[in-house]
CHARMM internal coordinates of N, CA and C (Angstrom, degrees):
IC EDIT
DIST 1 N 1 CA 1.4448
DIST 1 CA 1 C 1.5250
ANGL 1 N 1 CA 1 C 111.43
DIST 1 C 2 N 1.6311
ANGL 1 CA 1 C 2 N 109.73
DIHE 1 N 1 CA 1 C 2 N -27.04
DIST 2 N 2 CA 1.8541
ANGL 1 C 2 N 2 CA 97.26
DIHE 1 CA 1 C 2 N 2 CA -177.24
DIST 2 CA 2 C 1.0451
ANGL 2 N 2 CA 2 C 105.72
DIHE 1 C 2 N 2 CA 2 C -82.89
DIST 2 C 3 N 1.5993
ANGL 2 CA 2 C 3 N 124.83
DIHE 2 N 2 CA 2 C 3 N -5.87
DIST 3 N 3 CA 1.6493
ANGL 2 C 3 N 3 CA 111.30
DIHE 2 CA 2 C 3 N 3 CA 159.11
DIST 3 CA 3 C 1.3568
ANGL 3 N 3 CA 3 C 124.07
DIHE 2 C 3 N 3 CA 3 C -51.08
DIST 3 C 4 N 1.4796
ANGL 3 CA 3 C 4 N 93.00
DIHE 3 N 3 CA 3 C 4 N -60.56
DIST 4 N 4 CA 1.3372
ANGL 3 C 4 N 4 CA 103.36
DIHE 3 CA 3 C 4 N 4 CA -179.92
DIST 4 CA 4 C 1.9123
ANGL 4 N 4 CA 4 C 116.46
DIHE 3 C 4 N 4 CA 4 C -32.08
DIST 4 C 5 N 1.3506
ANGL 4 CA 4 C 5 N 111.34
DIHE 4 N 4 CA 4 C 5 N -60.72
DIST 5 N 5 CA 1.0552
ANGL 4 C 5 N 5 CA 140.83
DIHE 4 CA 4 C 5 N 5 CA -175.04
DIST 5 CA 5 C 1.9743
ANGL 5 N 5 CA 5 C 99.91
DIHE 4 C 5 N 5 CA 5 C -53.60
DIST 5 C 6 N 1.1921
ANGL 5 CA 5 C 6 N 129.86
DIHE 5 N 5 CA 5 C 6 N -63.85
DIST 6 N 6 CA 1.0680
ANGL 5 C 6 N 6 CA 145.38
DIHE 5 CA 5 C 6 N 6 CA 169.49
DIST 6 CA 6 C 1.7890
ANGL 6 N 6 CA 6 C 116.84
DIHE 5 C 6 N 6 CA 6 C -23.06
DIST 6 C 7 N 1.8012
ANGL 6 CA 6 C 7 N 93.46
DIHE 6 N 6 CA 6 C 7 N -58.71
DIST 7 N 7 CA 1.0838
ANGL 6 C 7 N 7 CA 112.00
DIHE 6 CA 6 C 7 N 7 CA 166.16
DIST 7 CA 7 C 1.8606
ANGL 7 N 7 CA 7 C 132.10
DIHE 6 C 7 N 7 CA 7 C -52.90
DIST 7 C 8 N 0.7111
ANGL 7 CA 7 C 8 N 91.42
DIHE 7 N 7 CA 7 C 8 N -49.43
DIST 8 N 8 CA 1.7348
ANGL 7 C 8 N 8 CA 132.50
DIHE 7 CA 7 C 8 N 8 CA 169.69
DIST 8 CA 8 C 1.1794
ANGL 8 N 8 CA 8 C 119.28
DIHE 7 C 8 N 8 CA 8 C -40.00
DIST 8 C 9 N 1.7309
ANGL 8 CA 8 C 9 N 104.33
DIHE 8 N 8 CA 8 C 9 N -51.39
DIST 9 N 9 CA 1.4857
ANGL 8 C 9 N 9 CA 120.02
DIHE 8 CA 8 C 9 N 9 CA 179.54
DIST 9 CA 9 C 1.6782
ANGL 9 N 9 CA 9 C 113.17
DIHE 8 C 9 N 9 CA 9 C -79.53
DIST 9 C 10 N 1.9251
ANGL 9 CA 9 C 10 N 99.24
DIHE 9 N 9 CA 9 C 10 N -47.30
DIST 10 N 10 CA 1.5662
ANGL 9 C 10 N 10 CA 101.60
DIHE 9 CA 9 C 10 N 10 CA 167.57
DIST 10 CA 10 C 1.7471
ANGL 10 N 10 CA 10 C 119.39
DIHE 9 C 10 N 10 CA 10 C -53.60
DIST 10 C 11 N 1.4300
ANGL 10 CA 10 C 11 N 108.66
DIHE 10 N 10 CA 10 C 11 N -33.05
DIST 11 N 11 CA 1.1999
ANGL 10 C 11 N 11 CA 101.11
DIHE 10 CA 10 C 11 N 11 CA 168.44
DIST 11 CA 11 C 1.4340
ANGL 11 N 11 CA 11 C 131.46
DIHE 10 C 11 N 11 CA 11 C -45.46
DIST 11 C 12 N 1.6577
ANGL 11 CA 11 C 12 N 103.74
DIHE 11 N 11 CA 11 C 12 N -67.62
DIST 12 N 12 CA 1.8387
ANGL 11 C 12 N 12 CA 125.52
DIHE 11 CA 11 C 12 N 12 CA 159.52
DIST 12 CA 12 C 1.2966
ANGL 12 N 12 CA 12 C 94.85
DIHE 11 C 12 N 12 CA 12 C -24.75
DIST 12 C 13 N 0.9210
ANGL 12 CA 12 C 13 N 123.06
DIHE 12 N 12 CA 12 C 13 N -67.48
DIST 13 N 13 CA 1.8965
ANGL 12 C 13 N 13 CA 118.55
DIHE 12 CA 12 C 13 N 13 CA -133.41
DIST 13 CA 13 C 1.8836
ANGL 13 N 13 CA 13 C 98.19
DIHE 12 C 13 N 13 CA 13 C -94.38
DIST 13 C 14 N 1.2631
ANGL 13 CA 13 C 14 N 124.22
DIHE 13 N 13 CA 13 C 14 N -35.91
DIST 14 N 14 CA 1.1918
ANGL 13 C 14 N 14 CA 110.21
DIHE 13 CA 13 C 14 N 14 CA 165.90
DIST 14 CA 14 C 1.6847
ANGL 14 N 14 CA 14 C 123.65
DIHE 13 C 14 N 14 CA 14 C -52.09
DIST 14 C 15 N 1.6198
ANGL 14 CA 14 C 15 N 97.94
DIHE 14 N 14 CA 14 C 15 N 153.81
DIST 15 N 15 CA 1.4800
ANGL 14 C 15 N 15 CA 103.56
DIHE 14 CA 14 C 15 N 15 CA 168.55
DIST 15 CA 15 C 0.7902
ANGL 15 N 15 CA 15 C 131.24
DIHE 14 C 15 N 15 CA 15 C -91.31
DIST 15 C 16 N 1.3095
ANGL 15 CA 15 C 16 N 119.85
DIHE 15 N 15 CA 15 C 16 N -47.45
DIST 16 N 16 CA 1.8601
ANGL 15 C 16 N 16 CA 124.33
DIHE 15 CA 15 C 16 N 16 CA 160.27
DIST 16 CA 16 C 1.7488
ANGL 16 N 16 CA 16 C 98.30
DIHE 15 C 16 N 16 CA 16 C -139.06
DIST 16 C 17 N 1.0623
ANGL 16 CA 16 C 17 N 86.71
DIHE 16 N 16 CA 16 C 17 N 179.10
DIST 17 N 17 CA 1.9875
ANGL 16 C 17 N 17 CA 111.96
DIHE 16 CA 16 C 17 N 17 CA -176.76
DIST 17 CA 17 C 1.5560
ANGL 17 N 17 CA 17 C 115.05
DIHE 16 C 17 N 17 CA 17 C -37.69
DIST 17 C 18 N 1.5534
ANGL 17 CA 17 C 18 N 102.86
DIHE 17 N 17 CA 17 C 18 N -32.22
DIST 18 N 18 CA 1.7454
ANGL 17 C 18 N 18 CA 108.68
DIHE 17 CA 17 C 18 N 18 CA 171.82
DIST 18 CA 18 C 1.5845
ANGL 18 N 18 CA 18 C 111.62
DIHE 17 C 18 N 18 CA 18 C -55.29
DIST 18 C 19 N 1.2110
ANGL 18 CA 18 C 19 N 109.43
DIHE 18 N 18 CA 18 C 19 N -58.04
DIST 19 N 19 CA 1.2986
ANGL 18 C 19 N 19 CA 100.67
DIHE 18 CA 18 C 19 N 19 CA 179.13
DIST 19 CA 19 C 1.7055
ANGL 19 N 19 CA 19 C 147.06
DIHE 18 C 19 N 19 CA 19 C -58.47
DIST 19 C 20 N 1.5717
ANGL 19 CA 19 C 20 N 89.98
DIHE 19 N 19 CA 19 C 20 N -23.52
DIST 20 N 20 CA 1.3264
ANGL 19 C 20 N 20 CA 107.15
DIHE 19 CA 19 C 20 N 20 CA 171.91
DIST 20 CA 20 C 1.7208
ANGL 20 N 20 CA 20 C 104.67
DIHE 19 C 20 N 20 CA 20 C -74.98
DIST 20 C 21 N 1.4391
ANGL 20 CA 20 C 21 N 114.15
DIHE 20 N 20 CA 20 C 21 N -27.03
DIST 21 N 21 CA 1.9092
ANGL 20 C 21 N 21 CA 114.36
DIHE 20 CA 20 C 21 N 21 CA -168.40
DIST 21 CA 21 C 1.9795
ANGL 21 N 21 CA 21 C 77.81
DIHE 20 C 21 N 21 CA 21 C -72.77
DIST 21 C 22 N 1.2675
ANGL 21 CA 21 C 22 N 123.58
DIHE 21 N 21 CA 21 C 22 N -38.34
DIST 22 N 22 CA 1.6277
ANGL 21 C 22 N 22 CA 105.27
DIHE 21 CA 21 C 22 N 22 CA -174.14
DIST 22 CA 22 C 1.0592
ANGL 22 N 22 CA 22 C 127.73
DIHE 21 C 22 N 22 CA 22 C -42.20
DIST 22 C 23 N 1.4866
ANGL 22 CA 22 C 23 N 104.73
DIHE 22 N 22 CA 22 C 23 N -46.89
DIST 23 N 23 CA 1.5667
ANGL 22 C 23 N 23 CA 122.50
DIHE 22 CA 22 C 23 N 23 CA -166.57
DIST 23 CA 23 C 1.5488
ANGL 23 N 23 CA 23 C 105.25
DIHE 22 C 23 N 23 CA 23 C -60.95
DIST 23 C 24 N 1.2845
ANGL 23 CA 23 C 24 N 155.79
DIHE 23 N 23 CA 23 C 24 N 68.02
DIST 24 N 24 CA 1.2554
ANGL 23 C 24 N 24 CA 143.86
DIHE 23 CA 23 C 24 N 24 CA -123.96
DIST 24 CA 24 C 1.5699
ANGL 24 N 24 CA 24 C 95.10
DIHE 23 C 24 N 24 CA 24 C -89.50
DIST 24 C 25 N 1.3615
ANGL 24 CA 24 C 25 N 122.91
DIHE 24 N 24 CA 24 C 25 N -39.88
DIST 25 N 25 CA 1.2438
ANGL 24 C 25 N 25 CA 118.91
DIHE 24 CA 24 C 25 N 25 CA -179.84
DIST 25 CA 25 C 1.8944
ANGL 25 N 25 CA 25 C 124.02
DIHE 24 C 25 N 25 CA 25 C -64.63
DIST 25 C 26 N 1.5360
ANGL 25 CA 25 C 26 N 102.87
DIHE 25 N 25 CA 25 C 26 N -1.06
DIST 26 N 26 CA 1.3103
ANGL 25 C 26 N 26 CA 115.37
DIHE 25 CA 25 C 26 N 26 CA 154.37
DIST 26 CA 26 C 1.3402
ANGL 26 N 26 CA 26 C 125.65
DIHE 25 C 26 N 26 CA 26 C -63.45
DIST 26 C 27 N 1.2854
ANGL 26 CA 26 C 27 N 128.08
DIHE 26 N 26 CA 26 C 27 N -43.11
DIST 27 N 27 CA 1.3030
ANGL 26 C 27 N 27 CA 146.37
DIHE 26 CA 26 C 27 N 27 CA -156.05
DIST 27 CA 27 C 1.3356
ANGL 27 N 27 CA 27 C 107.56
DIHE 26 C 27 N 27 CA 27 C 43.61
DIST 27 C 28 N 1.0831
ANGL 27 CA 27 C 28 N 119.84
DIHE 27 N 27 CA 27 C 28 N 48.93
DIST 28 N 28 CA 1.8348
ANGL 27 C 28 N 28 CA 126.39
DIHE 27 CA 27 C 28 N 28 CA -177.92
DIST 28 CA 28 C 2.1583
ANGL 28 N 28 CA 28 C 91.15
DIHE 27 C 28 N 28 CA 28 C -62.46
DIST 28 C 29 N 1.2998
ANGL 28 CA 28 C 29 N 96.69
DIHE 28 N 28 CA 28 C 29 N 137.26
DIST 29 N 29 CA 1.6340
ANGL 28 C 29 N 29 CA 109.96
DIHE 28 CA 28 C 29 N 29 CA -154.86
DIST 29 CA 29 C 1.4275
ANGL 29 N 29 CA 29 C 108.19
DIHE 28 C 29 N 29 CA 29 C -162.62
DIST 29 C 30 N 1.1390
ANGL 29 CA 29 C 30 N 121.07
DIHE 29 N 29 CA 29 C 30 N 101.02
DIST 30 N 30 CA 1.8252
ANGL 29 C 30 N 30 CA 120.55
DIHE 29 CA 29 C 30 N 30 CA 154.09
DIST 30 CA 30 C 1.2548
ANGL 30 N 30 CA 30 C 99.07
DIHE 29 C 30 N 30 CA 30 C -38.41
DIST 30 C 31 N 1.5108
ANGL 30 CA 30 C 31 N 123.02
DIHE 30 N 30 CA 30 C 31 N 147.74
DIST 31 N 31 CA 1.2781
ANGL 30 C 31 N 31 CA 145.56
DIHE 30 CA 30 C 31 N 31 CA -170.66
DIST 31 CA 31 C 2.2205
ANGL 31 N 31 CA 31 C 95.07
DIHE 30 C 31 N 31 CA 31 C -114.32
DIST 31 C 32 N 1.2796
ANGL 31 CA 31 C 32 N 112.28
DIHE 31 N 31 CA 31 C 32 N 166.75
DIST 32 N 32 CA 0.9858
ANGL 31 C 32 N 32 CA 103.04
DIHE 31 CA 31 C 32 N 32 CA 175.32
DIST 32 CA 32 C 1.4399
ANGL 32 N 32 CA 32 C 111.67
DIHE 31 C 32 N 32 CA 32 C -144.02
DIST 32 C 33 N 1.4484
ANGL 32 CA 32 C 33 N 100.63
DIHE 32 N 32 CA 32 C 33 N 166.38
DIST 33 N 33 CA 1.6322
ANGL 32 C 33 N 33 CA 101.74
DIHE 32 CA 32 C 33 N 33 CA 163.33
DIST 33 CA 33 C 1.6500
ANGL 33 N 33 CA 33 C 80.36
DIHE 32 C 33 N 33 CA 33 C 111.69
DIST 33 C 34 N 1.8633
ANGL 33 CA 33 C 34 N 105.27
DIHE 33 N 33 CA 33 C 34 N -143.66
DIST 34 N 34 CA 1.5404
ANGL 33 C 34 N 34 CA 97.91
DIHE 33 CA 33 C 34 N 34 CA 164.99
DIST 34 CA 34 C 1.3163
ANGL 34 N 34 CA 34 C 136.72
DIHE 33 C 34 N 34 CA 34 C -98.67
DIST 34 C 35 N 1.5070
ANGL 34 CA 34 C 35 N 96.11
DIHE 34 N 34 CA 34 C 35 N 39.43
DIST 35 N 35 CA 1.4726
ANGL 34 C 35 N 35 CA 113.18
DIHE 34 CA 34 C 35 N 35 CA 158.19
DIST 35 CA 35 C 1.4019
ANGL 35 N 35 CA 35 C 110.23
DIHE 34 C 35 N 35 CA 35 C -107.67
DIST 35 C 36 N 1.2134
ANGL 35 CA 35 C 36 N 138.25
DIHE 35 N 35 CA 35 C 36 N 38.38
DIST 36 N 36 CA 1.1431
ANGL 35 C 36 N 36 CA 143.56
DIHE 35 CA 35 C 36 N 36 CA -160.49
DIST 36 CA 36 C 1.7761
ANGL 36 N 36 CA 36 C 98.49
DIHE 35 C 36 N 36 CA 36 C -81.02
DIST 36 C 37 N 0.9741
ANGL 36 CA 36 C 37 N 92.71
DIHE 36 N 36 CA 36 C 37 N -45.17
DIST 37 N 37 CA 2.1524
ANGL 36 C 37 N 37 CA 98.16
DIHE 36 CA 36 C 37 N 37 CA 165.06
DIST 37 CA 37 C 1.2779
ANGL 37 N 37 CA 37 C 120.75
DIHE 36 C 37 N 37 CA 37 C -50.26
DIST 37 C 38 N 1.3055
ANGL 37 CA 37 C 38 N 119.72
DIHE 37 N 37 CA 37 C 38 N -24.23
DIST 38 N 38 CA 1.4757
ANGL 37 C 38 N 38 CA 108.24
DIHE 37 CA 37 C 38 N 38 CA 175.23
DIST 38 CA 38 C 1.0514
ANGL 38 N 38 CA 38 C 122.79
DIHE 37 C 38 N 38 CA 38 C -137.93
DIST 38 C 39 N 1.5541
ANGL 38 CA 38 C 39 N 134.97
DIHE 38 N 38 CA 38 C 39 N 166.78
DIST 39 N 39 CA 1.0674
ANGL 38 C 39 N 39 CA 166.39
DIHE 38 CA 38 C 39 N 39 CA -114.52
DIST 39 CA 39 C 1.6504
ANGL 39 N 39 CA 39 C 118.35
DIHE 38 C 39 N 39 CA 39 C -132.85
DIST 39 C 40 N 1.3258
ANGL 39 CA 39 C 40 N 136.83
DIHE 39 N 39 CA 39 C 40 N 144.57
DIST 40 N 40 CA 1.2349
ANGL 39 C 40 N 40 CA 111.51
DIHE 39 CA 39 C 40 N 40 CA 164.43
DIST 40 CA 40 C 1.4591
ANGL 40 N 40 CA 40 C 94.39
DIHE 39 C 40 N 40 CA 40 C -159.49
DIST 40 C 41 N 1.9131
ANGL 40 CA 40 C 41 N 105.87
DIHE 40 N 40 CA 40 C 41 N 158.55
DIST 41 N 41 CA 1.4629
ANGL 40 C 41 N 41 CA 117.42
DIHE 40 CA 40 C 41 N 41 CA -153.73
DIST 41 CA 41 C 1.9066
ANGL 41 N 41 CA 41 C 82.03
DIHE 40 C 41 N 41 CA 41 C -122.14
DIST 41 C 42 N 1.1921
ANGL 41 CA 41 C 42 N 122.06
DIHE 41 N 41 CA 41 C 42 N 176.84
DIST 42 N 42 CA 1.1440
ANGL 41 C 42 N 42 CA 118.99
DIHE 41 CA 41 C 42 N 42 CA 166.64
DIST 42 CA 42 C 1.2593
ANGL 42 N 42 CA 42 C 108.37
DIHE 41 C 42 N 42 CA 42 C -106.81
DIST 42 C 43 N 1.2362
ANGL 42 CA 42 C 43 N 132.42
DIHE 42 N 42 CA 42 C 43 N 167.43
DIST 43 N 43 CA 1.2432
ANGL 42 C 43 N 43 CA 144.94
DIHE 42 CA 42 C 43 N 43 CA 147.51
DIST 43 CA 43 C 1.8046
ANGL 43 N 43 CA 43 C 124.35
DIHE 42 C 43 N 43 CA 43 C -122.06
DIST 43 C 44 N 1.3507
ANGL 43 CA 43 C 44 N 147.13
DIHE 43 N 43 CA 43 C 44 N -170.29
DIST 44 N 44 CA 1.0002
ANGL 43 C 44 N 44 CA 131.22
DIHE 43 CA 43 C 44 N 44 CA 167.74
DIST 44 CA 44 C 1.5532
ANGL 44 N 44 CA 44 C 129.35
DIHE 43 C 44 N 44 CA 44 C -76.11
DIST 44 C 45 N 1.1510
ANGL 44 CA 44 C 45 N 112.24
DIHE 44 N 44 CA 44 C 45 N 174.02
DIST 45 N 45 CA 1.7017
ANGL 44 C 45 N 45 CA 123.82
DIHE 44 CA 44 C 45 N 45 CA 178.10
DIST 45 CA 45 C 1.8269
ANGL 45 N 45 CA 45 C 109.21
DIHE 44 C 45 N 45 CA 45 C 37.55
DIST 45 C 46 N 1.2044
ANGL 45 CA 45 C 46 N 109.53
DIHE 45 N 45 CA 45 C 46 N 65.01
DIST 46 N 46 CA 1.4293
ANGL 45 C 46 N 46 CA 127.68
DIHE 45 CA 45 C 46 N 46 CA 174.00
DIST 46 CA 46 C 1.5459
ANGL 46 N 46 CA 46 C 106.04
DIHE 45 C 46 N 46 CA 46 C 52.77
DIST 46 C 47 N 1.0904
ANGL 46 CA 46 C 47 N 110.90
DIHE 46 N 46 CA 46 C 47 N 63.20
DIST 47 N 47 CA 1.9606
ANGL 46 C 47 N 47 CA 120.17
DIHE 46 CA 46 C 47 N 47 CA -165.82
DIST 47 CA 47 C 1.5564
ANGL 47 N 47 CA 47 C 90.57
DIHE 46 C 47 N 47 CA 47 C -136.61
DIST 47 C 48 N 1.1116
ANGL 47 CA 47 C 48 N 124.97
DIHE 47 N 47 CA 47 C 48 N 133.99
DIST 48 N 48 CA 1.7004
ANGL 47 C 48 N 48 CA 135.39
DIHE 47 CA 47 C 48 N 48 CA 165.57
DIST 48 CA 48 C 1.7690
ANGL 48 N 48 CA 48 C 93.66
DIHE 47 C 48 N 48 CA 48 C -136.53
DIST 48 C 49 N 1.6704
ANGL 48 CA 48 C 49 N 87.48
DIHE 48 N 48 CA 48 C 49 N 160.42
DIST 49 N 49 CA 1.0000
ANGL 48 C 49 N 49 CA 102.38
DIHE 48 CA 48 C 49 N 49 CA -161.85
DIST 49 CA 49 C 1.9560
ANGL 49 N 49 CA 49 C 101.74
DIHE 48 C 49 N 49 CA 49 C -114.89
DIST 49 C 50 N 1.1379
ANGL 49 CA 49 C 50 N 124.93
DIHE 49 N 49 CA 49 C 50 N 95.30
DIST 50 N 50 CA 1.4794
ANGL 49 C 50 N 50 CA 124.95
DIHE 49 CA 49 C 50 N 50 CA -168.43
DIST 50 CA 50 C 1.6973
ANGL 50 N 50 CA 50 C 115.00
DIHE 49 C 50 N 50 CA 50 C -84.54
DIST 50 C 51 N 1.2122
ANGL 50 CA 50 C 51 N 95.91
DIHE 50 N 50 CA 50 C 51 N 125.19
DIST 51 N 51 CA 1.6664
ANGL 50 C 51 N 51 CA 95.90
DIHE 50 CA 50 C 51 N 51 CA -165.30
DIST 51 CA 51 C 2.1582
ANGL 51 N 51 CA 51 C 95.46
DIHE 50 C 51 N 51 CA 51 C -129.63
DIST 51 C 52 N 1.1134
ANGL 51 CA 51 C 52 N 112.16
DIHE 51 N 51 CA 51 C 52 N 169.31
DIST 52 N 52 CA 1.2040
ANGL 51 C 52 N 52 CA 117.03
DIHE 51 CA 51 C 52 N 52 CA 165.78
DIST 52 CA 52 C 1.7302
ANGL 52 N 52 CA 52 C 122.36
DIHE 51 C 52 N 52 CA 52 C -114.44
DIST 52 C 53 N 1.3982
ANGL 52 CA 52 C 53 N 144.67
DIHE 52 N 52 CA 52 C 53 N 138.65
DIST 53 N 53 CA 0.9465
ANGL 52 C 53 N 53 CA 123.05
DIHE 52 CA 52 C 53 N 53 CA -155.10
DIST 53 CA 53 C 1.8242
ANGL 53 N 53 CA 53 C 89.28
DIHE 52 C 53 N 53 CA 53 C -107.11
DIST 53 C 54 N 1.3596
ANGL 53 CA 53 C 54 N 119.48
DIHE 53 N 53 CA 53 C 54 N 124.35
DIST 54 N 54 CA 1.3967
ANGL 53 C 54 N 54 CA 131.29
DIHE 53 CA 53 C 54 N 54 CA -173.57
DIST 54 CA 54 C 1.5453
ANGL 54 N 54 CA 54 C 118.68
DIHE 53 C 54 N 54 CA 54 C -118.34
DIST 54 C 55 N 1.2456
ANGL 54 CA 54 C 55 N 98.73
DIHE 54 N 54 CA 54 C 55 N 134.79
DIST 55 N 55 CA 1.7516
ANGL 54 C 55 N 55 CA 101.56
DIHE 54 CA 54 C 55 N 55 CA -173.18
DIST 55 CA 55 C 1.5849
ANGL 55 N 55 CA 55 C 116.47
DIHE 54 C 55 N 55 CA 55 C -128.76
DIST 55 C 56 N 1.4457
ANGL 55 CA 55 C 56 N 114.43
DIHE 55 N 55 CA 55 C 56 N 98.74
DIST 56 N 56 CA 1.6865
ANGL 55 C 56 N 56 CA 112.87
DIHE 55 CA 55 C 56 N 56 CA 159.40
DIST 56 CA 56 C 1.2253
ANGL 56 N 56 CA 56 C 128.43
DIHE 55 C 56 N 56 CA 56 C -120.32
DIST 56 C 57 N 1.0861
ANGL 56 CA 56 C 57 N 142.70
DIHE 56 N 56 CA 56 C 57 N -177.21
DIST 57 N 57 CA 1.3108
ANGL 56 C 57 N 57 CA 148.29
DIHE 56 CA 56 C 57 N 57 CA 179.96
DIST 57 CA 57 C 1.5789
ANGL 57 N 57 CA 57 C 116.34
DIHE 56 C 57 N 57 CA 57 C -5.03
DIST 57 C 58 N 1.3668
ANGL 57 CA 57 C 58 N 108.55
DIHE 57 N 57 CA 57 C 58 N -47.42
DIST 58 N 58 CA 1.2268
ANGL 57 C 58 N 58 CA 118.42
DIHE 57 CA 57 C 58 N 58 CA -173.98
DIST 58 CA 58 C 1.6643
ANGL 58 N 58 CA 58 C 112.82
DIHE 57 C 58 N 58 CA 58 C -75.28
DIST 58 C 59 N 1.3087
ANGL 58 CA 58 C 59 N 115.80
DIHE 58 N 58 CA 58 C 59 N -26.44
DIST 59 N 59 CA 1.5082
ANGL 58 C 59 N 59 CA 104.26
DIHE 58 CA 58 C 59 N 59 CA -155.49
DIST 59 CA 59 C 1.2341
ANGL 59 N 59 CA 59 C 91.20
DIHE 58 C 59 N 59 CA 59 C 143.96
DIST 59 C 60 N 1.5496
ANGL 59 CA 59 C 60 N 118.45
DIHE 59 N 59 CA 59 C 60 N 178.20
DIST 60 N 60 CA 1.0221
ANGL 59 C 60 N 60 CA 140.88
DIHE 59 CA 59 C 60 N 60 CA -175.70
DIST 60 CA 60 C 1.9235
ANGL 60 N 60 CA 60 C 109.57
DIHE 59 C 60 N 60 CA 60 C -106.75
DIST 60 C 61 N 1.0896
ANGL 60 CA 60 C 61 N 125.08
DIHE 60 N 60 CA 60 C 61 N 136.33
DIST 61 N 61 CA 1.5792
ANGL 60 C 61 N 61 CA 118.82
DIHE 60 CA 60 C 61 N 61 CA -168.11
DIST 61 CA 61 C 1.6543
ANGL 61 N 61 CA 61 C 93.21
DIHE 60 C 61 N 61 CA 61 C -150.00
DIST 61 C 62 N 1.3890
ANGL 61 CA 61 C 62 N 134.13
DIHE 61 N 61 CA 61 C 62 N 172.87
DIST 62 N 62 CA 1.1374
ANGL 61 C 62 N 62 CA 155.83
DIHE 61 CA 61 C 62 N 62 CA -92.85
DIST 62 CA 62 C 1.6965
ANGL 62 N 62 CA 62 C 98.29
DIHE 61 C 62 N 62 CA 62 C 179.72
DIST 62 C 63 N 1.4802
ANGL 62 CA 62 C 63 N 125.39
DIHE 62 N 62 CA 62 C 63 N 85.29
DIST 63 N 63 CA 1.2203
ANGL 62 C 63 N 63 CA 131.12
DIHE 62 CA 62 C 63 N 63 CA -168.60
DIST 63 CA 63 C 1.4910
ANGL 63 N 63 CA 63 C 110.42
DIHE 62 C 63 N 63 CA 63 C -103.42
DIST 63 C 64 N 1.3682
ANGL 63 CA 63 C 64 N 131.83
DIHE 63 N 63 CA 63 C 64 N 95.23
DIST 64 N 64 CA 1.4302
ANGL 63 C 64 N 64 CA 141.39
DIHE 63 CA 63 C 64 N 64 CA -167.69
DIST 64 CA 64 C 1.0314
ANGL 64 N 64 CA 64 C 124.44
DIHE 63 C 64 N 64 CA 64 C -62.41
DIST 64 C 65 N 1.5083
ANGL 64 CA 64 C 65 N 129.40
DIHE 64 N 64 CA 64 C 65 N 91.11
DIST 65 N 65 CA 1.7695
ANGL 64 C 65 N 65 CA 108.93
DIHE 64 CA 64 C 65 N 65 CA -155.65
DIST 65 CA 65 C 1.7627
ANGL 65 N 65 CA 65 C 99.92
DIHE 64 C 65 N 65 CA 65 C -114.58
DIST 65 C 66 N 1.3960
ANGL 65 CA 65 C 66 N 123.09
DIHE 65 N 65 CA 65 C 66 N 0.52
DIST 66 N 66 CA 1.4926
ANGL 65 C 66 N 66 CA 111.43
DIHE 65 CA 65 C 66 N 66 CA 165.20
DIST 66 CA 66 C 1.1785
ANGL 66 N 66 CA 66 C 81.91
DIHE 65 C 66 N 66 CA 66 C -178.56
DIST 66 C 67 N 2.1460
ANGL 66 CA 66 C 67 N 100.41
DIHE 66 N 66 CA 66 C 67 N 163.40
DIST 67 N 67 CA 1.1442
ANGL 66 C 67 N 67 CA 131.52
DIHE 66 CA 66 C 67 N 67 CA 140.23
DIST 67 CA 67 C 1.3382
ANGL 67 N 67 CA 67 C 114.58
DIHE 66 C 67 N 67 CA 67 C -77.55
DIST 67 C 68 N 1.4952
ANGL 67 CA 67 C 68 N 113.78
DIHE 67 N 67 CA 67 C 68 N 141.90
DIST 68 N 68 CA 2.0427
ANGL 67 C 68 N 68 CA 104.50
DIHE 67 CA 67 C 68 N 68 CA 178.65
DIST 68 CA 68 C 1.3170
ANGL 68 N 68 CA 68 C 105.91
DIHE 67 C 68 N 68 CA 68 C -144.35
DIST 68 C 69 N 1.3051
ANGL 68 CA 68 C 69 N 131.05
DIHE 68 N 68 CA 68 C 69 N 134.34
DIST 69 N 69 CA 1.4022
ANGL 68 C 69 N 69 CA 126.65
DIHE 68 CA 68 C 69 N 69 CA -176.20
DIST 69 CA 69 C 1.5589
ANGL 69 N 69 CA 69 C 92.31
DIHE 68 C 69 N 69 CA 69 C -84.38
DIST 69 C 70 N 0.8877
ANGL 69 CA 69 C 70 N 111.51
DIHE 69 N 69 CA 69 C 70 N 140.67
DIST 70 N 70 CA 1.4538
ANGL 69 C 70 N 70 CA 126.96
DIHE 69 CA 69 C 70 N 70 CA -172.80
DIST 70 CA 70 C 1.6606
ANGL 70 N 70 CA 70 C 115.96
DIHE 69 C 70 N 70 CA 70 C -99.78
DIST 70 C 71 N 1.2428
ANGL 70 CA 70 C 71 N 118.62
DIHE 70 N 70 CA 70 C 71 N -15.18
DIST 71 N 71 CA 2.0520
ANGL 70 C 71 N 71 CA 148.50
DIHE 70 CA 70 C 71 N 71 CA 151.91
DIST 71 CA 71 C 1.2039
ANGL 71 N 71 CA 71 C 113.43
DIHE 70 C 71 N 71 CA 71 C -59.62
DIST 71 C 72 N 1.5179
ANGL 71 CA 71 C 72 N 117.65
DIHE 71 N 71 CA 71 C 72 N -22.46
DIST 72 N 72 CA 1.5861
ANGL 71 C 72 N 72 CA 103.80
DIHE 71 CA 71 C 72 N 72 CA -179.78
DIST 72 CA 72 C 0.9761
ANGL 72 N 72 CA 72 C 99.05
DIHE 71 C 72 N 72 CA 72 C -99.00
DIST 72 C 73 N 1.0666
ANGL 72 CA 72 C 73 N 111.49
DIHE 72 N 72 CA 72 C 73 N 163.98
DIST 73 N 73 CA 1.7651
ANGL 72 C 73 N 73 CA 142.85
DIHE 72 CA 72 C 73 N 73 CA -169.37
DIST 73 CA 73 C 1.4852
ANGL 73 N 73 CA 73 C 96.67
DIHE 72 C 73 N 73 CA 73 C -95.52
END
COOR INIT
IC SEED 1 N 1 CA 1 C
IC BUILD
């Protein structure tokens, strides 16, 4: 769970998407195929964190649509 949490905070505190590709131990990563829309951060024990990257009026923000173990079949 303090991954989770870890993640969370790099989220907050970044400015845009560059910063999260910094964090290298994120593995912040376009997904592909027909997930080509989203994004994913890692977390521990084969857990990523899948978000969509969304843009209105305000800016661009980071829409969280699951945790996914990425080990299961």
């Amino acid at each position: 769970m303090d991954a989770f949490f870890d993640v969370m905070t790099a989220i907050v505190h970044a400015r845009d998407e560059r910063d999260l590709r910094e964090l290298k131990h994120l593995h912040f990563e376009k997904l592909k195929g027909k997930r080509k829309y989203q994004r994913s951060l890692a977390l521990h024990g084969g857990f990523r964190l899948i978000v969509q990257l969304v843009e209105d009026s305000d800016g661009n923000y980071l829409f969280i649509e699951e945790i996914e173990d990425y080990h299961k079949g």
